[in-house]
N, C-alpha and C positions, 0 to 999 in steps of 0.2 A: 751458234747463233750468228748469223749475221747482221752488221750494222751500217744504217743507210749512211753513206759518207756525205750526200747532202741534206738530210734533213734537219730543219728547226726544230726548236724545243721553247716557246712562246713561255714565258713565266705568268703565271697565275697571278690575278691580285691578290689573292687569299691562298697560298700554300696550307693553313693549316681550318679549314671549313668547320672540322671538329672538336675546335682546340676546347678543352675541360669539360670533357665527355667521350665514352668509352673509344667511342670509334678511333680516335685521332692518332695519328701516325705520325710519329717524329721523325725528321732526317735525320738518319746515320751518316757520317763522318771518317771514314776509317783511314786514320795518318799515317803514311808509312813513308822511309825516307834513312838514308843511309844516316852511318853516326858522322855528326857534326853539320848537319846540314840546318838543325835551327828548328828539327821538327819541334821539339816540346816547348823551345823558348816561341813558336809558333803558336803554339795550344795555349800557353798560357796569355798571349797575348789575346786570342780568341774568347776567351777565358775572361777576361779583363770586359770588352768588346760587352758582350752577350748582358754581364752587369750593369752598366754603364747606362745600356739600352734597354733594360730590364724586359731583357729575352729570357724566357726560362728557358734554362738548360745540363744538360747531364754529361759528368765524364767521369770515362773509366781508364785507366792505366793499366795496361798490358805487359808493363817491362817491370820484369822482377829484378832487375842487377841495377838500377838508378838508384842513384844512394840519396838525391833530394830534387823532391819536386818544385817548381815556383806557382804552383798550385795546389790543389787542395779538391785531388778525386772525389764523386763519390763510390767509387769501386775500384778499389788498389789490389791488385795481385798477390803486393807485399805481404798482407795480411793474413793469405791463405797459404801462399805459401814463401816458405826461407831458402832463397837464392843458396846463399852460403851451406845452407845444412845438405842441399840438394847436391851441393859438389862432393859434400865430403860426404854424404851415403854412399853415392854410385861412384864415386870418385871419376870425376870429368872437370872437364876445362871450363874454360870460360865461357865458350860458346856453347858446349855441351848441356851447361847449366842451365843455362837459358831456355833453351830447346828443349830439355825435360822440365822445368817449373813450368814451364806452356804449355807442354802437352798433358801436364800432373791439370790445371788449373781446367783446360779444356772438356775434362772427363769431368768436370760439376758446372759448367757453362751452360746449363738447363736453367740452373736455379740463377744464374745471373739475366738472364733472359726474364726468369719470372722478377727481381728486382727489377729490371727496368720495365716490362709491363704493368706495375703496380704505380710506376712514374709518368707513366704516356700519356695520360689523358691529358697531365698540365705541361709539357713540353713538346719546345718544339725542335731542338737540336741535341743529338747524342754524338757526342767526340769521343773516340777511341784512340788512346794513345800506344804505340805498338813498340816494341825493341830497335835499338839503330841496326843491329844487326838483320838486315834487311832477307839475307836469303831465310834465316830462322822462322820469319813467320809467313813469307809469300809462297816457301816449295816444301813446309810443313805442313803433315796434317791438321796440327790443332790449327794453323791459320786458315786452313780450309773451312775443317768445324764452323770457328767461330763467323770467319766471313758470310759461310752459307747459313748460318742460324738467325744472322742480325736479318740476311737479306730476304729470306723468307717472310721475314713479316713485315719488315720496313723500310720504308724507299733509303737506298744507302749508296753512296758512293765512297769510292776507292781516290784521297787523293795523296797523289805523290809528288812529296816536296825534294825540288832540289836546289845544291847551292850553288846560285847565279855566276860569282866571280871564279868557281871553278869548272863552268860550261864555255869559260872563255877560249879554251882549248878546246879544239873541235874533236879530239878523241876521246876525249872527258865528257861532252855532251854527249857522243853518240853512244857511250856506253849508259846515259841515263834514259836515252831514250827507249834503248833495248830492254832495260828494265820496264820502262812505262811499258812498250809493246807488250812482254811479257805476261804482267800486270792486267790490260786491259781482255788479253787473250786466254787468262787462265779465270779469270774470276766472273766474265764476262758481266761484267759491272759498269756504269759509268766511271769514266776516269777522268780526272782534274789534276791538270799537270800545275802546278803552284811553284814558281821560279821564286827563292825564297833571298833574303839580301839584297834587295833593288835599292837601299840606302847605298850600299857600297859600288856597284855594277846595274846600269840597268838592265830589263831582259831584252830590249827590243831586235836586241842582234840576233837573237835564238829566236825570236819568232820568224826574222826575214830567212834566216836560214832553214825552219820549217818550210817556210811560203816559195822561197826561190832557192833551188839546188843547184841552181851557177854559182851564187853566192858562198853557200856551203864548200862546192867544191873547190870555188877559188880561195878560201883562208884551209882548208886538207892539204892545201898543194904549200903552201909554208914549211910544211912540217916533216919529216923524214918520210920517204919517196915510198917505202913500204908500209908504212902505217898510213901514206898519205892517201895510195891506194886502196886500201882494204876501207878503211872508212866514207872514201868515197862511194863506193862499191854497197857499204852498207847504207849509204842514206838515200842512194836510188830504190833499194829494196825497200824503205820507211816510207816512200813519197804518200800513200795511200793511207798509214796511217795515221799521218799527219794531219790530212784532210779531216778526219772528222776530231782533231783529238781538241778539247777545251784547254784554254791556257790562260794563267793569272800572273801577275806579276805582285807580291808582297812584302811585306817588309817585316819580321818579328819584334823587333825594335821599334820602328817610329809607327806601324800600324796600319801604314800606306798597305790599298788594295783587301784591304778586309770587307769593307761593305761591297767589292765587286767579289769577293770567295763567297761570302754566301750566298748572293743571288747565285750565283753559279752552282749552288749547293741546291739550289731551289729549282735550278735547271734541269741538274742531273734527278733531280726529284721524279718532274715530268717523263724522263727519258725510261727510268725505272718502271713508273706506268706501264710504260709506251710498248718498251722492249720486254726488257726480265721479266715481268711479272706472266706475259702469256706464255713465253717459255719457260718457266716453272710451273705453268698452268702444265701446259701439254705433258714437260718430262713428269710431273707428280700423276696424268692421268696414263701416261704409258707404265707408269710403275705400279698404280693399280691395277692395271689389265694383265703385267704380268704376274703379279701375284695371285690374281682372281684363277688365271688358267695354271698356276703350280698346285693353289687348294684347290681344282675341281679333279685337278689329275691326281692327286694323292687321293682325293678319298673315291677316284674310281679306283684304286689301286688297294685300296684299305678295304672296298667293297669285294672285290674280285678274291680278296687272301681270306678274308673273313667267311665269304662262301665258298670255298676250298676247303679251308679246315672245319667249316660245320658241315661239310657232304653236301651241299646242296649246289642242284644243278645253274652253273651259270651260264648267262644265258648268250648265245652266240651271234645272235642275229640271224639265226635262218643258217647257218654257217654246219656245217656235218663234225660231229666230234669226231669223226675218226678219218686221219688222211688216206691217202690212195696205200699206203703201205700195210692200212688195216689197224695204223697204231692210234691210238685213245690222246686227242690231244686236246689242250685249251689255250686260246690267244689269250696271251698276254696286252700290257698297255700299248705296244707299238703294232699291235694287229698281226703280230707274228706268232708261228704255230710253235708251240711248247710242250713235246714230246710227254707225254707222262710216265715217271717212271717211279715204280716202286720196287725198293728193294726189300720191304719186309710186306708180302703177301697179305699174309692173314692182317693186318692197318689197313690194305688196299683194302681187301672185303668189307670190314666193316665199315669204312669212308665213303662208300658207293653200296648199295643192294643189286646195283646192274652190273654189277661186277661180280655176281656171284658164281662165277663160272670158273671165275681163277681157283686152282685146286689149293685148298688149302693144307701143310705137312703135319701130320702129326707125328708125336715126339718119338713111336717106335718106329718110325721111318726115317729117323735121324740118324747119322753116323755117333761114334761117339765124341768126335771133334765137334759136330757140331751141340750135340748137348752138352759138354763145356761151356 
């Protein structure tokens, strides 16, 4: 899918038209963000936020290894499935664990879809809390799954939080934004980059260094001459996706930049419209088309065996059953000629009546090998 690097995304006065009736479509939320970056002390602060303002809204917790939340889901993973038990069955690690409770939880992620559709008509925002362990659920299946479950039915964005006073380092940023690239490149989703900590560090530096790649490259050249290089190297190759990409600056703590994440949340709403939804349009119509022509071709193929083994003649199109060699043949599905052969005679005979010509042995003209 490509995405237009200049186009607006106008915010609606009314994001939710249908709110407390069937139609209405919540935005999805989906947090993801390395460990210690402030994602869930984020969530709950969002969390806080939505009450306060008495937003209806819905969260589920995705990370089975947090031992407490500052919130209060209403869909915990915890409860379906046990982290610890998970290690000690398959016997795996830390992260191992993880990555099999996600993909355990994944394989009944229908019925948590049916929970929140039973919630949607009164909401208007669904928050997804996800593992810090960020490769687990972005180059996982179950984070495919789930990603592509929510986004099928509701406008949802992908945002990833990072922490600000460690983008201070421009090798440390650039490797968050390879992630965001990533991110916005595999899921093809709206993406909301949320620089998280602006109480301690502001972001405005990582934006100029988005916007001006002089700037970037004059704080790369601070830093050891080979690392200074390759990251330079790498934020010429980002300049593009820079361009289109959204960026917040927040705080988990004092709360600064929440009412600009959700409009932004409202943004990506529109953009979901805009973009994803026709290209799920198109790939869900290209996947019926090709399954329409695997069932028309199986049951021509079901047709053709079926009239084979009941004797009856199929039909060629005008086509000579017998080729230039005089041999008795029938096109198969790719219109190629298929010799017919039989090795028990008298089956031929009785399979055809125009094959009555083939001699058929009788048993005193058998050797006695062959009446064995």
């Amino acid at each position: 899918m490509e995405i237009d690097e200049k186009k607006e995304y106008p915010i609606p006065a009314d994001s939710w038209p249908h709110l407390n009736t069937p139609d209405n479509k919540p935005i999805v939320c989906i947090l993801i963000g390395m460990a210690g970056t402030g994602k869930t002390t984020f969530l709950q602060r969002l969390n806080a936020y939505i009450h306060e303002k008495k937003i209806p809204g819905y969260i589920i917790n995705l990370d089975p290894a947090v031992a407490n939340l500052p919130y209060t889901p209403n869909i915990d993973i915890r409860d379906s499935v046990k982290y610890k038990d998970v290690m000690k069955q398959y016997n795996l690690g830390p992260n191992g664990g993880i990555l099999t409770s996600l993909n355990l939880f994944a394989t009944r992620f229908d019925q948590v879809i049916q929970f929140v559709e039973k919630r949607a008509p009164g909401v208007k925002y669904v928050f997804v809390d996800t593992p810090g362990q960020i490769e687990v659920f972005n180059w996982s299946a179950s984070g495919t799954i789930i990603t592509e479950a929510f986004a099928s039915k509701y406008p949802t964005t992908v945002s990833y939080i990072v922490d600000t006073p460690r983008c201070v380092n421009p090798a440390t940023f650039m490797s968050n934004m390879l992630y965001g690239c990533s991110m916005l490149y595999k899921t093809r989703l709206p993406l909301l980059l949320a620089f998280n900590k602006i109480d301690i560090v502001r972001h405005e530096f990582a934006i100029e260094w988005m916007n001006d790649s002089d700037a970037f490259e004059e704080a790369a050249k601070q830093k050891e001459k080979y690392a200074s290089n390759l990251t330079q190297s790498m934020g010429t190759m980002l300049e593009a996706f820079y361009k289109h990409l959204r960026v917040v600056g927040v705080s988990a703590i004092t709360g600064t930049g929440v009412d600009e994440f959700l409009l932004e949340l409202r943004r990506g709403a529109v953009q979901w419209e805009q973009e994803y939804l026709p290209e799920l349009k198109k790939l869900r119509d290209e996947k019926q088309r090709r399954e329409q022509e695997r069932q028309e071709k199986e049951i021509r193929r079901m047709k053709e065996d079926a009239a084979r083994d009941a004797g009856v003649k199929v039909d060629l199109g005008g086509v000579s059953p017998f080729n230039a060699m005089g041999q008795r043949v029938l096109l198969n599905m790719d219109n190629q000629e298929d010799i017919v052969s039989f090795e028990d005679e008298e089956r031929a005979a009785m399979r055809d009546d125009d094959l009555s010509y083939l001699h058929v042995m009788q048993p005193e003209e058998m050797d006695d090998d062959e009446m064995e």
